[in-house]
Every structure is written in structure tokens, then in C-alpha cells.
C-alpha positions as CSV (number, residue, x, y, z in Angstrom):
1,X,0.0,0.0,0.0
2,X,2.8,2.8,1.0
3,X,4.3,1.4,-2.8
4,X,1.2,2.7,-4.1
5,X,1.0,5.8,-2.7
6,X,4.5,6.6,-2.9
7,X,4.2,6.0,-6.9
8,X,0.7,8.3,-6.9
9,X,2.9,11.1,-4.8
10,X,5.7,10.9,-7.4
11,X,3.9,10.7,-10.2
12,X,1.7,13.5,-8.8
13,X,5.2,15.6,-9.0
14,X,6.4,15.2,-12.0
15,X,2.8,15.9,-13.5
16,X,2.5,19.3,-11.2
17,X,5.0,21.4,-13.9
18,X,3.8,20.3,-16.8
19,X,0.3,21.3,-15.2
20,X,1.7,24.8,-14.1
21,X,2.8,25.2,-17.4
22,X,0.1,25.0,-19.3
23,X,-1.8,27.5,-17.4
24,X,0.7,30.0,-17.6
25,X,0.1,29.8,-21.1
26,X,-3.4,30.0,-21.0
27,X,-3.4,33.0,-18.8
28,X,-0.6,34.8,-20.5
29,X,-3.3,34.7,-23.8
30,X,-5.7,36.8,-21.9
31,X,-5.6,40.1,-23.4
32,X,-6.2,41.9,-20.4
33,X,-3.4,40.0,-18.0
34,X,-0.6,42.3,-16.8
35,X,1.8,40.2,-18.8
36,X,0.6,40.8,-21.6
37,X,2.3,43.8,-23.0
38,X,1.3,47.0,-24.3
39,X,2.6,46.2,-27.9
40,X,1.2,42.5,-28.0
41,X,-2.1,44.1,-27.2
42,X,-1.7,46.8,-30.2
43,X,-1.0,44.0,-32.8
44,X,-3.6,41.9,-31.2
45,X,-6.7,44.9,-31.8
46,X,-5.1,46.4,-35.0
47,X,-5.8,42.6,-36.1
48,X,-9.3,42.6,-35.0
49,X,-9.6,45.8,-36.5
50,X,-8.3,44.5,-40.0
51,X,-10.9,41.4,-39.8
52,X,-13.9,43.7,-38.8
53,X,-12.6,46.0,-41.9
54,X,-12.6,43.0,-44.1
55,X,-15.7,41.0,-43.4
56,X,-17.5,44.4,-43.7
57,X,-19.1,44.4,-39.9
58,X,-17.1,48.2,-39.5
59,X,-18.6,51.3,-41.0
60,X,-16.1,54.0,-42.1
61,X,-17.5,56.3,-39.4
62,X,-16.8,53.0,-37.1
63,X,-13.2,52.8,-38.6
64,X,-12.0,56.2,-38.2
65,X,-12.9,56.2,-34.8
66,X,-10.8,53.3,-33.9
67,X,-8.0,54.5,-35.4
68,X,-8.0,58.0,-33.9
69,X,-8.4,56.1,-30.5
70,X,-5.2,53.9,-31.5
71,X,-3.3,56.7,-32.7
72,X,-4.0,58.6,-29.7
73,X,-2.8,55.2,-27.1
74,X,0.4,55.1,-29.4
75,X,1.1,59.0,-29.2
76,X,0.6,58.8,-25.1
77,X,3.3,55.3,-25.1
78,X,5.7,57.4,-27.3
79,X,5.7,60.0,-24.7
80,X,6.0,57.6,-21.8
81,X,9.0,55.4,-23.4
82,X,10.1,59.2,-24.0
83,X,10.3,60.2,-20.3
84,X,12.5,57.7,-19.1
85,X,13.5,54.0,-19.2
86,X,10.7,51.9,-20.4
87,X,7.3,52.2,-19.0
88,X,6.8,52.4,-15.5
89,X,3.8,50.6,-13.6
90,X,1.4,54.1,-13.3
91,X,1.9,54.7,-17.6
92,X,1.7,50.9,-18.3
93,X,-1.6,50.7,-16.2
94,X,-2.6,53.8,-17.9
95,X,-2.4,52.7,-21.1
96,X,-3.8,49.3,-20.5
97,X,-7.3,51.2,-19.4
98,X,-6.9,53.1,-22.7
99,X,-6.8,49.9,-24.5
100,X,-9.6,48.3,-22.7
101,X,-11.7,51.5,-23.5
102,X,-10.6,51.0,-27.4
103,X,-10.7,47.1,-27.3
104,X,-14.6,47.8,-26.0
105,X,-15.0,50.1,-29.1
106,X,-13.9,47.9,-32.0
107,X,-16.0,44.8,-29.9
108,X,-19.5,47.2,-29.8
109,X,-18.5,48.5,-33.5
110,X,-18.2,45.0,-34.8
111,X,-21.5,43.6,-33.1
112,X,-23.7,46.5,-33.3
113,X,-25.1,44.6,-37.0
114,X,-24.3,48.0,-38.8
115,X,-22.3,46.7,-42.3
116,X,-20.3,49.1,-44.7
């Protein structure tokens, strides 16, 4: 019996990393977890932007509008990475909110059943 559960307990710990692992990975895809950085999450919405532009579900109205937003998050990180060495946790944070704001926008935009 202690054979048994000293095989279960080792086998439990060599699974455990491989576990860990994988939800690091899953959580890492979220777009809104902290380690997911400010550029992954520009590439990620200018991407959602290009497929709501090509399956026709954003207006031009729509369009512009995201894009001023984005232009306006990108002028803001220019000045941060300006200021000083990288981004520091207050601009980083800051510019994650604008992102959620714009990453709301192109979500409504693209379900609100308006087409070009």
C-alpha cells in the first residue's frame, strides 16, 4: 500500500509542472493580463480591426474612430517610453485602461449589426 502511494505522490510531481505550465500559457493569452504587453495588445486589436474592416461588420464612421483612438494610445506610449527608461507601472496601467476602453469600441463597432 505505501508502494502505491509513494508511486501516486511521485507521479503527482512530475505531473504538477507540466500542469503549471500549461496555465501559464493560457493565462498569458488573456488580453487583459498584466503580462501581456502594451505592444502585443496593439498587434492583437489592430488585427481585430483588420478582420472587422474585411468581413465588412465596421462602417467607415466606425473605422475612423478606432483608429484616432489607436493613434492617440500610441502617441501617449511614445511620450511615456520618451520620459525615461521603459514604461513604468502608473503609464503601463494607464495605457492598459486606454486599451480596454478602445478594445470595447472595436468589440460594440463590430457587433452593433451596422455593415459598410
Amino acid at each position: 500500500m505505501s508502494r502505491q502511494i509513494g508511486a501516486f505522490l511521485l507521479g503527482l510531481a512530475l505531473a504538477m509542472p507540466a500542469v503549471a505550465a500549461a496555465q501559464d500559457t493560457t493565462t498569458a493569452s488573456d488580453p487583459n493580463h498584466p503580462r501581456m504587453g502594451v505592444n502585443a495588445r496593439e498587434r492583437r486589436q489592430k488585427a481585430r480591426i483588420k478582420d472587422g474592416k474585411e468581413d465588412g461588420q465596421l462602417t467607415k464612421a466606425e473605422l475612423d474612430k478606432i483608429k484616432a483612438d489607436e493613434a492617440a494610445v500610441r502617441a501617449k506610449e511614445k511620450v511615456y517610453r520618451q520620459s525615461g527608461d521603459g514604461l513604468n507601472k502608473r503609464e503601463r496601467k494607464d495605457l492598459q485602461t486606454d486599451l480596454n476602453k478602445t478594445s470595447r469600441e472595436i468589440h460594440r463597432a463590430k457587433h452593433n449589426r451596422r455593415t459598410k
